[in-house]
C-alpha positions as a Markdown table, in Angstrom:
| # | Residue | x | y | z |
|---|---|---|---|---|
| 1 | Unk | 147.8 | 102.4 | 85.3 |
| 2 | Unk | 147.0 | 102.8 | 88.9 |
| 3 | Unk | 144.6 | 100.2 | 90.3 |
| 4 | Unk | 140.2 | 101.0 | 90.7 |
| 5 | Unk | 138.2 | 99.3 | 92.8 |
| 6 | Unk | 134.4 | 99.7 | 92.1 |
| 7 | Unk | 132.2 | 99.7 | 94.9 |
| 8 | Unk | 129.6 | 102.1 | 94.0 |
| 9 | Unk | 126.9 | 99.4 | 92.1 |
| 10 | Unk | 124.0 | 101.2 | 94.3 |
| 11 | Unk | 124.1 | 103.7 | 91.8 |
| 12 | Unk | 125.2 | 101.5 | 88.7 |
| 13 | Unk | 126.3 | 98.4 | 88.1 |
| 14 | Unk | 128.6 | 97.3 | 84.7 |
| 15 | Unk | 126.8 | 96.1 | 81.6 |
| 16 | Unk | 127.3 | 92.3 | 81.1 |
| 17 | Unk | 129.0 | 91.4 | 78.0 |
| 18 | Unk | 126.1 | 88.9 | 77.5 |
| 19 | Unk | 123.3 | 91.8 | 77.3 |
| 20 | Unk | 125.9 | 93.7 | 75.1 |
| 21 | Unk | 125.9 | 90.8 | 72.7 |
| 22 | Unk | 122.1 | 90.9 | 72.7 |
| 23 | Unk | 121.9 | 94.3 | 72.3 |
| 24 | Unk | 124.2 | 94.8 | 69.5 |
| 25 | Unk | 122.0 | 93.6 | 66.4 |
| 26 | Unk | 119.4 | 96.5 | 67.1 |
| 27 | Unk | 122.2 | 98.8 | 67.1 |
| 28 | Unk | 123.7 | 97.8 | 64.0 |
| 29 | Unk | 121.4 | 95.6 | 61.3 |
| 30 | Unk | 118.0 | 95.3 | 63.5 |
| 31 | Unk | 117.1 | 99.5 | 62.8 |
| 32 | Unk | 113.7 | 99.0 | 62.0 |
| 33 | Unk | 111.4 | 100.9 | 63.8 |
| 34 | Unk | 109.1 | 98.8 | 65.9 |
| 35 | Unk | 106.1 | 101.2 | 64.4 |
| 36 | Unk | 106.6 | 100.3 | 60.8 |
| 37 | Unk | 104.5 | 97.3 | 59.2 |
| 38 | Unk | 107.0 | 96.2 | 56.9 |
| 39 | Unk | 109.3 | 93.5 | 57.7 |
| 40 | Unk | 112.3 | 95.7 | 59.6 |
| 41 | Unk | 109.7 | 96.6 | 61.8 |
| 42 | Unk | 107.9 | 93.3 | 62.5 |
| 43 | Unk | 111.5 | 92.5 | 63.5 |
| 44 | Unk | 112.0 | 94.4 | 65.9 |
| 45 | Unk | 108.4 | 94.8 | 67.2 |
| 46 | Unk | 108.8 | 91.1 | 67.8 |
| 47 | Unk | 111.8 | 91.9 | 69.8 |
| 48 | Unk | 110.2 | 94.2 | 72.5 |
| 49 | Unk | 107.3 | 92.2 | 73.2 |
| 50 | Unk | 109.6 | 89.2 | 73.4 |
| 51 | Unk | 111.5 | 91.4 | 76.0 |
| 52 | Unk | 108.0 | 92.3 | 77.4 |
| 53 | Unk | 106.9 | 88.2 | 77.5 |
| 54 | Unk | 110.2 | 87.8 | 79.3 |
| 55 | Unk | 109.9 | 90.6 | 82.0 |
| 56 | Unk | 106.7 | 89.9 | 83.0 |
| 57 | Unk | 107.4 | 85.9 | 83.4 |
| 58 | Unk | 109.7 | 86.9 | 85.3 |
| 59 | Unk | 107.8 | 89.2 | 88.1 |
| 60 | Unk | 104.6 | 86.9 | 87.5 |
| 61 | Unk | 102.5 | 89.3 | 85.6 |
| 62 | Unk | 101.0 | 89.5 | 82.6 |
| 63 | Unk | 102.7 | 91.0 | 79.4 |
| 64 | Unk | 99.4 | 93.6 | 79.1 |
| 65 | Unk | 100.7 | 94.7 | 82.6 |
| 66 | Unk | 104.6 | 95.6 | 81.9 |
| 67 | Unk | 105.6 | 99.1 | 80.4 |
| 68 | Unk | 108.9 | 100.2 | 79.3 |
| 69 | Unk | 110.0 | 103.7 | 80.5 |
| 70 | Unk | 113.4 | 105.5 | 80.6 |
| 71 | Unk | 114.4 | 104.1 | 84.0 |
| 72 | Unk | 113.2 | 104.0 | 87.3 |
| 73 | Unk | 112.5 | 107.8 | 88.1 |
| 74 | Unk | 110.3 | 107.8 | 85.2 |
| 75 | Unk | 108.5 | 105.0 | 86.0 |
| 76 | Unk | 107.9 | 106.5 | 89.7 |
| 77 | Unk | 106.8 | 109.7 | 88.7 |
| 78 | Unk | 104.5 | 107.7 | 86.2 |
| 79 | Unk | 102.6 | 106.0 | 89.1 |
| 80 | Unk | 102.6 | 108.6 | 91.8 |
| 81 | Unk | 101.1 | 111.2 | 89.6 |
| 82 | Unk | 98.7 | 108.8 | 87.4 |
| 83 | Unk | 97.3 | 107.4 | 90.3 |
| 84 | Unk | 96.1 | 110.9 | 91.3 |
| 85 | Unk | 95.0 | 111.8 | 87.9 |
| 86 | Unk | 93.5 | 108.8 | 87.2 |
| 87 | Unk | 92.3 | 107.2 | 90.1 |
| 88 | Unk | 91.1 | 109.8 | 92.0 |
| 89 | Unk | 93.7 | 109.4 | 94.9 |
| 90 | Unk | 93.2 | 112.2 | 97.2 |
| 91 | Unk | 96.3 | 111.0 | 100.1 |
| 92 | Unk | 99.2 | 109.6 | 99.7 |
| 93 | Unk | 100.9 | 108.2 | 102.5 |
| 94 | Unk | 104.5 | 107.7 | 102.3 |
| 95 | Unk | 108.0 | 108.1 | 104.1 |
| 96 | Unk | 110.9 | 110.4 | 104.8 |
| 97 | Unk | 113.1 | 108.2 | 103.4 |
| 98 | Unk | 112.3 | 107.5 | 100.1 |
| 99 | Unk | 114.0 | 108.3 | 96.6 |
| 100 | Unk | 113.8 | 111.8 | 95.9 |
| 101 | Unk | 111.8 | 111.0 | 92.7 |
| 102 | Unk | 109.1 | 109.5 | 94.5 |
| 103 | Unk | 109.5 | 112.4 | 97.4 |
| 104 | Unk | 109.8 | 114.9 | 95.2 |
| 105 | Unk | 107.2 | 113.7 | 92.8 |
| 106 | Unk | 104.7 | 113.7 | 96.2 |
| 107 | Unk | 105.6 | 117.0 | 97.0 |
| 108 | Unk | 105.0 | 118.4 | 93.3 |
| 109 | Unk | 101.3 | 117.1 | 94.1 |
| 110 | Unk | 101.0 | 118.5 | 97.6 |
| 111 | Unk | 102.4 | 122.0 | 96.2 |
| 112 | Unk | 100.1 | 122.4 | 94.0 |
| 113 | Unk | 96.7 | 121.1 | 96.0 |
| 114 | Unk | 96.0 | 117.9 | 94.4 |
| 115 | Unk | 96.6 | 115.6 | 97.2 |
| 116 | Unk | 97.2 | 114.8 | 101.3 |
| 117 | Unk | 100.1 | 113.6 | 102.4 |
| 118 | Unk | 100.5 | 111.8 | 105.6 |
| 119 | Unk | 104.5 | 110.5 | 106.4 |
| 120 | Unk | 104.7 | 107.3 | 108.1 |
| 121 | Unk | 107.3 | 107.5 | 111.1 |
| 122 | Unk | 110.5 | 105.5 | 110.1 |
| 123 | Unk | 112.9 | 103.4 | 112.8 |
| 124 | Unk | 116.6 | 104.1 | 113.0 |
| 125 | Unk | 116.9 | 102.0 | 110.0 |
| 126 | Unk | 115.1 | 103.7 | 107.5 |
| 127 | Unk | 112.2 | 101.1 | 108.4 |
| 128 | Unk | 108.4 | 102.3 | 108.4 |
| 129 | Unk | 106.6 | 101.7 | 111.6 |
| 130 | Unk | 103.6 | 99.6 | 110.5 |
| 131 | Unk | 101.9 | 100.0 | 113.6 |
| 132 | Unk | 101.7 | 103.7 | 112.4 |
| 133 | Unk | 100.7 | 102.8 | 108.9 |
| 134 | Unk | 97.7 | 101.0 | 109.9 |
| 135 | Unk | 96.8 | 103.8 | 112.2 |
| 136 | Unk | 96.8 | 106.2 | 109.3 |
| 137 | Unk | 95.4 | 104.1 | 106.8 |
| 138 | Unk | 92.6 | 103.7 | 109.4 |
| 139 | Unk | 92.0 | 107.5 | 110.1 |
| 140 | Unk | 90.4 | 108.0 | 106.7 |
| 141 | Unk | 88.5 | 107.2 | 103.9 |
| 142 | Unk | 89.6 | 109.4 | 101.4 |
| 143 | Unk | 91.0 | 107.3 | 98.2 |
| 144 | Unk | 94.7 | 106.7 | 99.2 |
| 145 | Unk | 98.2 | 105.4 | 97.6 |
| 146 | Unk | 100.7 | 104.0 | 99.6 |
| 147 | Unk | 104.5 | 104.3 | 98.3 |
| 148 | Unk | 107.3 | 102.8 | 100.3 |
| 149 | Unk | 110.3 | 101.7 | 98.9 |
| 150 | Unk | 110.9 | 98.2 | 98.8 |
| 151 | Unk | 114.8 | 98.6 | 100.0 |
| 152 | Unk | 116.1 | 102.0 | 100.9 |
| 153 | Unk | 118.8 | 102.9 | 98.0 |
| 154 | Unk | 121.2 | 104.5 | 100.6 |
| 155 | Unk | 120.6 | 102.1 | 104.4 |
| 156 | Unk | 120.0 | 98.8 | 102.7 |
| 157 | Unk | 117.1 | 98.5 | 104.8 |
| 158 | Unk | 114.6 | 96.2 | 103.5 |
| 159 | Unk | 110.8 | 96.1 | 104.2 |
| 160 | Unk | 108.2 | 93.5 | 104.4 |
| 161 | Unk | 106.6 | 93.4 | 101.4 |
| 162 | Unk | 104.0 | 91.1 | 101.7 |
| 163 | Unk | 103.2 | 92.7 | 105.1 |
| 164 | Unk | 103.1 | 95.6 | 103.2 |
| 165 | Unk | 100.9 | 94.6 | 100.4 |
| 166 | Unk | 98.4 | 92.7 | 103.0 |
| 167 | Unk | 97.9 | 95.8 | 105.4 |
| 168 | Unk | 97.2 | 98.1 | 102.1 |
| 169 | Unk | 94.5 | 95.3 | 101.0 |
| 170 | Unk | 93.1 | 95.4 | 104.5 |
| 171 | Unk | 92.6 | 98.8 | 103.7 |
| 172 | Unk | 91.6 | 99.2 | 100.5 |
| 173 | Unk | 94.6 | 101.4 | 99.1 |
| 174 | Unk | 96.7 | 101.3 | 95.9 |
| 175 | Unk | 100.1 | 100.5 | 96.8 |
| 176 | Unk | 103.6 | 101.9 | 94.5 |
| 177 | Unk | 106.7 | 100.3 | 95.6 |
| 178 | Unk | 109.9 | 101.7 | 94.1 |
| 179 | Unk | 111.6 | 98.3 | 94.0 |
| 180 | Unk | 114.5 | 100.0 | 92.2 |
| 181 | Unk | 117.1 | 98.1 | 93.9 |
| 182 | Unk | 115.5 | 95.0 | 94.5 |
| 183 | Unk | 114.4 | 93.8 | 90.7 |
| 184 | Unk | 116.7 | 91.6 | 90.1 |
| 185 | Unk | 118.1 | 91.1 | 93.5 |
| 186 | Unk | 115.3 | 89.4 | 95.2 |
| 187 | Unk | 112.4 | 87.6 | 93.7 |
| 188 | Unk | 109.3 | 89.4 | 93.6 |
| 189 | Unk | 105.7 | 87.5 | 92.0 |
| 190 | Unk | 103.1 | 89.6 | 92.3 |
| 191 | Unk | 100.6 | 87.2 | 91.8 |
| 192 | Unk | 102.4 | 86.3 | 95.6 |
| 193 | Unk | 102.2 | 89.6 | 96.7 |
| 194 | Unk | 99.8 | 91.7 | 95.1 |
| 195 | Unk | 100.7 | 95.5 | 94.5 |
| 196 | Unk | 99.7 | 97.9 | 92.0 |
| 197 | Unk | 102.6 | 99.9 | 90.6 |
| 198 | Unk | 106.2 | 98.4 | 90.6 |
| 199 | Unk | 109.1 | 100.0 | 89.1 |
| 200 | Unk | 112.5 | 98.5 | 87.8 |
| 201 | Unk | 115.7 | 99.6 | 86.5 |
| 202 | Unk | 117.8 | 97.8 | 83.7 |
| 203 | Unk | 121.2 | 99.4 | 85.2 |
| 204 | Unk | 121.1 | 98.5 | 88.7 |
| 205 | Unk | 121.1 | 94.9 | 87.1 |
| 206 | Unk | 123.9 | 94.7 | 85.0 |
| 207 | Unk | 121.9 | 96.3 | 81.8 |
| 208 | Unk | 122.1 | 99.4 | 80.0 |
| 209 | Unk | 121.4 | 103.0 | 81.3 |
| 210 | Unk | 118.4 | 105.0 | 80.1 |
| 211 | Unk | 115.8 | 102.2 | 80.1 |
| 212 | Unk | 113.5 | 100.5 | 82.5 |
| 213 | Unk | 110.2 | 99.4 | 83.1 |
| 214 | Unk | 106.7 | 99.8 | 85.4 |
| 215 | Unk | 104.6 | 97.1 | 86.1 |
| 216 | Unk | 100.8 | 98.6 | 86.7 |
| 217 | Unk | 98.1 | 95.8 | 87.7 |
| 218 | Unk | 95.3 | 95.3 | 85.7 |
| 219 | Unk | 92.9 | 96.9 | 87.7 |
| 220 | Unk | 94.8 | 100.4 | 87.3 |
| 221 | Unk | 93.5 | 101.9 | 84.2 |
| 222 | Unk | 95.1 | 105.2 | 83.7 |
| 223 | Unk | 95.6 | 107.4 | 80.9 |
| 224 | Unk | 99.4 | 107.7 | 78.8 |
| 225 | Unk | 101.6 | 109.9 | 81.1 |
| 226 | Unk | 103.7 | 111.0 | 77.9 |
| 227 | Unk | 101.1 | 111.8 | 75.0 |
| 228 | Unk | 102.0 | 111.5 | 71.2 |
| 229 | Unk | 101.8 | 108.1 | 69.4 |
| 230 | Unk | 100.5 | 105.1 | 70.4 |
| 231 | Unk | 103.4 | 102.9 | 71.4 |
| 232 | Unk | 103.5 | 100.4 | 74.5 |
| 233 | Unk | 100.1 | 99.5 | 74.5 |
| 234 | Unk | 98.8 | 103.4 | 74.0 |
| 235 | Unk | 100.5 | 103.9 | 77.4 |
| 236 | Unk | 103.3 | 105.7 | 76.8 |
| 237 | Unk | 104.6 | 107.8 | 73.7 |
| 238 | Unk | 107.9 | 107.9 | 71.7 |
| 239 | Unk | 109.7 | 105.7 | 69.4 |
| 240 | Unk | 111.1 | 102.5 | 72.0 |
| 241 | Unk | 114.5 | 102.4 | 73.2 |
| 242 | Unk | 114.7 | 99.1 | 71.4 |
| 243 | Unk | 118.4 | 97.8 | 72.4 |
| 244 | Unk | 117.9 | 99.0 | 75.6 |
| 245 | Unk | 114.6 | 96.8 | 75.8 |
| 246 | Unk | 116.0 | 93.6 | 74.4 |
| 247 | Unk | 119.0 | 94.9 | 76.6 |
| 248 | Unk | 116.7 | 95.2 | 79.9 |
| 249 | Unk | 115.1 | 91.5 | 79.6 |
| 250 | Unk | 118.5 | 89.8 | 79.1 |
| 251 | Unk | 120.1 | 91.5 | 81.8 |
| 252 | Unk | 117.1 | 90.6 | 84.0 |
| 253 | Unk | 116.8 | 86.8 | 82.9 |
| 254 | Unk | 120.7 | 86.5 | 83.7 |
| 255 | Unk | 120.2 | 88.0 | 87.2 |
| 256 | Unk | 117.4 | 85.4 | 88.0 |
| 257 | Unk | 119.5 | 82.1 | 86.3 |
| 258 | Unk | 122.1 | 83.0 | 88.2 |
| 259 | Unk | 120.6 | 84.8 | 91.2 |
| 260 | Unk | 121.4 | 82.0 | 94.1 |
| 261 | Unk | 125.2 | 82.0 | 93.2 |
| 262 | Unk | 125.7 | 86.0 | 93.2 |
| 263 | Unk | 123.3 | 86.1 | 96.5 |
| 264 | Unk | 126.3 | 83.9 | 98.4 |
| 265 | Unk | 128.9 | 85.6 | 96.6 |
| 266 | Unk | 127.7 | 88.5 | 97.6 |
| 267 | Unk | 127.0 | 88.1 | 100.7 |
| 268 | Unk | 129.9 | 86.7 | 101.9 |
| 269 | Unk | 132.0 | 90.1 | 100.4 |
| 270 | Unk | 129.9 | 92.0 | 102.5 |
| 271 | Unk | 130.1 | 90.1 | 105.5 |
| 272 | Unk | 134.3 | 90.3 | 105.1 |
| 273 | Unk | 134.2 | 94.0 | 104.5 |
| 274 | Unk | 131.9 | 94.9 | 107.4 |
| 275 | Unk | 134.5 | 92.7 | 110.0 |
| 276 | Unk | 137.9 | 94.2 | 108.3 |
| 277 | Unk | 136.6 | 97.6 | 108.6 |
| 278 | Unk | 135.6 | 97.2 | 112.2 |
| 279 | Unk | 138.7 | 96.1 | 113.1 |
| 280 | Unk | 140.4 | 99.3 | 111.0 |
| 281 | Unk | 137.8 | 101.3 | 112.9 |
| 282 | Unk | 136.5 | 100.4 | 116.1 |
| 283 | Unk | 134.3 | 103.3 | 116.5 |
| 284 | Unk | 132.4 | 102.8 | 113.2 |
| 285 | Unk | 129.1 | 101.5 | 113.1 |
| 286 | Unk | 126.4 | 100.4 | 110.2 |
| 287 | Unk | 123.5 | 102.1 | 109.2 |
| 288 | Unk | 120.8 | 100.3 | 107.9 |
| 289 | Unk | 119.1 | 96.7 | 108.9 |
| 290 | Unk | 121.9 | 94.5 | 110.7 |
| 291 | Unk | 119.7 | 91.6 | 109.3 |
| 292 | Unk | 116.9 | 92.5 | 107.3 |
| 293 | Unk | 118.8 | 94.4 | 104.6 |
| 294 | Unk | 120.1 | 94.5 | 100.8 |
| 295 | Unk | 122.9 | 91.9 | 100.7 |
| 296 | Unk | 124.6 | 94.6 | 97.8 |
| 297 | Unk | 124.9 | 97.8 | 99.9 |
| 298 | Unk | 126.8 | 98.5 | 103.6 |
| 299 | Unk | 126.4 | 101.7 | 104.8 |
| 300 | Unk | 129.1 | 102.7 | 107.3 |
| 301 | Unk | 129.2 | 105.7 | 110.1 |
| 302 | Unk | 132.7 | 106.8 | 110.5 |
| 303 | Unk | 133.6 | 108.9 | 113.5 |
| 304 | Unk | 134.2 | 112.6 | 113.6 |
| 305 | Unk | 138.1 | 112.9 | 112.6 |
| 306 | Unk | 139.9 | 115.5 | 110.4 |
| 307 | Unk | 139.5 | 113.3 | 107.5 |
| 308 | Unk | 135.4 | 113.0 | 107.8 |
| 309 | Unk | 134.4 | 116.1 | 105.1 |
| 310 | Unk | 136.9 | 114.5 | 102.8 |
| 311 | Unk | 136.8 | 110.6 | 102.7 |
| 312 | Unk | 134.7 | 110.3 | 99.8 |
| 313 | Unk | 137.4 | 112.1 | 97.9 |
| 314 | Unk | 140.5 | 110.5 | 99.9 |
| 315 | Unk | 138.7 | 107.4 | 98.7 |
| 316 | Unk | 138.5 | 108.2 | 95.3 |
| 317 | Unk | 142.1 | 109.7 | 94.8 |
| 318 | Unk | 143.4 | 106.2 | 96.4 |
| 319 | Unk | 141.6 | 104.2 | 93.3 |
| 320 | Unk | 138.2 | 103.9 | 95.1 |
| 321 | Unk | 134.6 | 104.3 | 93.9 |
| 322 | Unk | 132.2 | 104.9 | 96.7 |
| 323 | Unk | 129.5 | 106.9 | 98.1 |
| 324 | Unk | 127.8 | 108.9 | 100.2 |
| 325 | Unk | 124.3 | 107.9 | 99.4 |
| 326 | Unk | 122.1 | 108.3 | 96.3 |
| 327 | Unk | 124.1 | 108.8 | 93.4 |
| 328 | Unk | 121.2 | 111.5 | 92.3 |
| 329 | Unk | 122.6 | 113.7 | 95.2 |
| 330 | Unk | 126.0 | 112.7 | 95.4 |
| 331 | Unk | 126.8 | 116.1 | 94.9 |
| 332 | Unk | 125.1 | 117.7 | 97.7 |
| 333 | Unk | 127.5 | 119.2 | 100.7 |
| 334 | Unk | 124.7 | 118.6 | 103.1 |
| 335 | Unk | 124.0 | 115.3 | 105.1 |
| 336 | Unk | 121.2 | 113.2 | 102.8 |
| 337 | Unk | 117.5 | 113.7 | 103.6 |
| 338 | Unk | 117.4 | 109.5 | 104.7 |
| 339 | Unk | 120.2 | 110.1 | 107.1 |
| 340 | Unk | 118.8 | 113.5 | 108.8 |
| 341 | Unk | 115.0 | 111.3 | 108.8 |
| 342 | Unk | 117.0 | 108.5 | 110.9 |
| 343 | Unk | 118.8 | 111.1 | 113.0 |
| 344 | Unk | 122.1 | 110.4 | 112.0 |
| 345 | Unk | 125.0 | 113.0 | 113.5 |
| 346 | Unk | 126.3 | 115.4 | 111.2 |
| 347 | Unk | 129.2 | 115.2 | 112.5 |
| 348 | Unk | 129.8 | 111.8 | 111.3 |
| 349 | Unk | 130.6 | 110.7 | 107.9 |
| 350 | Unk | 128.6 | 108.1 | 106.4 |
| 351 | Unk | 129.6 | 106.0 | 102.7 |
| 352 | Unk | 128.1 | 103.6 | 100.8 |
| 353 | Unk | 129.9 | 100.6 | 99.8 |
| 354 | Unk | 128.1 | 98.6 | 97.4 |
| 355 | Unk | 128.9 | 95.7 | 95.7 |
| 356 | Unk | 128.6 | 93.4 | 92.6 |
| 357 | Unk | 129.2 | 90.3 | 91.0 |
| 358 | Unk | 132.2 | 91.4 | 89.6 |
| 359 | Unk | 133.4 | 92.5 | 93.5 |
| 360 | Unk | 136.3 | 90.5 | 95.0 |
| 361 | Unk | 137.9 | 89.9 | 98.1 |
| 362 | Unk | 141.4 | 91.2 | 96.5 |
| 363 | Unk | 138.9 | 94.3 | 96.1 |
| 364 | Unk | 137.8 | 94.6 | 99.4 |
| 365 | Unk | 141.5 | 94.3 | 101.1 |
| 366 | Unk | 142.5 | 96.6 | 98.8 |
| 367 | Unk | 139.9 | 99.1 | 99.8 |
| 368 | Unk | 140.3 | 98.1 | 103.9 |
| 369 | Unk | 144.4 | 98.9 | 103.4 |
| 370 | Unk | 143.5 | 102.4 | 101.6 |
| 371 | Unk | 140.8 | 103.3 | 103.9 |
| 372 | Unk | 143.1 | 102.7 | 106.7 |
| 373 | Unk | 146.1 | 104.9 | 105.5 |
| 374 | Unk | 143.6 | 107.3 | 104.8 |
| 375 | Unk | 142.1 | 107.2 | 108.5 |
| 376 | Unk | 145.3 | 107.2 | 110.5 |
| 377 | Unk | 146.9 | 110.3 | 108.5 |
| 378 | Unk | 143.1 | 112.3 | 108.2 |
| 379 | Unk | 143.4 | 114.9 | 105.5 |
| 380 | Unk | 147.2 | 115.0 | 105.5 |
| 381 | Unk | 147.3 | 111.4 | 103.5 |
| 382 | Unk | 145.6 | 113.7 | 100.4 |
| 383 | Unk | 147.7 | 116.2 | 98.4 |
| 384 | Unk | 145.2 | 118.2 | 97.1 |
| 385 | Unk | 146.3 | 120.1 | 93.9 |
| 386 | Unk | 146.3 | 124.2 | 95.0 |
């Protein structure tokens, strides 16, 4: 069998064998559902708040503040349109460059008259100007959410979050951070930084697909986004996901043990990559942060070349999984919106590489050696079937 190399963990990551093991009982003997009164359901009711106890150690809160959802888009959509719902926000003010289902979430609302919406102007790295935040925070009074990402899913770029969190409390607005890709990654206590919707995704750590979780402060009282029974707290309807729950806290509670050790490891990969590929590639440069960035994801500009409309598929015919952004629009011909917002030439290719725990350096030269056949012989290195 030819030889993969998996640097596409932006998107997804593997499932540990670990959070597998702890999964598997509520697949197999631990049925019950968490709903029920009699013992099978005790069991497993005991399980999910557990999970919930665990989660919301973890980030600081409370367990009344932690909510588990299908996954990250869920829980996005959940606090961008309860908070106008609910909470009578009448602006939100976010960026060019976020996920499409926060931007696309904001745009449902604008469409259809229930809110403002004021864009922040964004740096060449995907980075909001907070200079021009305050401003527009400052321009009104009208009830208003802030939603910025806390690290951009395709640049890397990384924001200040506390400087975030402090200019919205200056302000007096709610604040939603899709911290999608940083759960897990980075350490976030939010008794630290005080924000009131935070989203996380059990698959970008290491844990199953199809499960994930919002954290919504205290002071946030909104009504169930998905109506029907009276599960999670009356907050959110449907028989749990309850592997994927149990699966979600163990996958999160290995990724903060062991956080310090795959920060370095990490790290380092990407540090290696990013000097064998400039000297591959001279003319290449990195979008994103050069310092202030996710420590996962590098997010290179090739030059124009013959072989630019068809590297991501050169790539993957040599054995490589990467990117071209967010794996929710992979399939798009068209440059991503978070490139054209930070003015990035059409005419140049840019990839994602991101990378993992399981990543190596046998990986990466493996990749550099591929990526260099593929650039010296441009579309002629791929025999595409007729």
């Amino acid at each position: 069998m030819s030889r993969r190399v998996y640097l596409d963990n932006a998107a997804t990551t593997p499932i540990r064998q670990e959070v597998l093991e702890a999964m598997m009982p509520f697949l197999t003997s631990n049925f019950g559902n968490p709903s029920s009164i009699h013992q099978d359901g005790r069991t497993t009711r005991a399980a999910i708040e557990g999970a919930r106890k665990m989660v919301a150690g973890l980030i600081g809160a409370s367990t009344g503040e932690i909510f588990f959802t299908s996954g990250g888009t869920e829980s996005n959509n959940m606090a961008i349109k309860c908070a106008v719902t609910d909470l009578g926000v009448k602006r939100i003010i976010t960026s060019p460059a976020e996920h499409h289902c926060v931007k696309n979430s904001v745009e449902h609302l604008h469409n259809r008259h229930m809110v403002g919406v004021d864009l922040v102007r964004i740096d060449r790295y995907g980075l909001p100007d907070f200079a021009h935040l305050e401003e527009l925070l400052s321009s009104s009074d009208a009830p208003t959410l802030v939603s910025l990402m806390h690290a951009n899913n395709e640049l890397g770029s990384l924001l200040d979050l506390d400087a975030l969190s402090t200019l919205c409390k200056k302000y007096g607005a709610w604040l939603h951070s899709d911290t999608v890709q940083t759960i897990g990654h980075y350490q976030i206590n939010v008794q630290q930084t005080p924000i009131d919707f935070l989203s996380g995704a059990a698959h970008k750590f290491y844990g199953p697909k199809g499960i994930g979780f919002i954290y919504i402060h205290n002071r946030c009282h909104i009504e169930p986004f998905i109506d029907g029974g009276s599960q999670e707290r009356n907050m959110r309807a449907g028989t749990e996901n309850i592997s994927g729950i149990v699966g979600l806290a163990k996958a999160m509670q290995l990724a903060y043990t062991e956080l310090s050790e795959d920060v370095a490891l990490i790290s380092e990969l990407k540090a290696y990559m990013k000097e064998r590929i400039s000297e591959i590639c001279p003319d290449v440069y990195f979008n994103g942060h050069p310092t202030q960035s996710l420590y996962t994801v590098l997010n290179v500009s090739f030059p124009p070349g013959p072989y630019a409309e068809l590297l991501i598929m050169s790539l993957d015919i040599a054995g490589i999984s990467a990117s071209g952004g967010s794996a929710c629009s992979s399939g798009a011909e068209s440059q991503s919106h978070v490139l054209n917002a930070i003015g990035h030439p059409t005419n140049r290719k840019a990839v994602r590489f991101s990378f993992s725990r399981n990543t190596t350096r046998e990986d990466i030269d493996f990749t550099i050696d591929q990526l260099a056949g593929i650039l010296a012989m441009g579309v002629h290195a791929v025999s595409l079937p007729a």
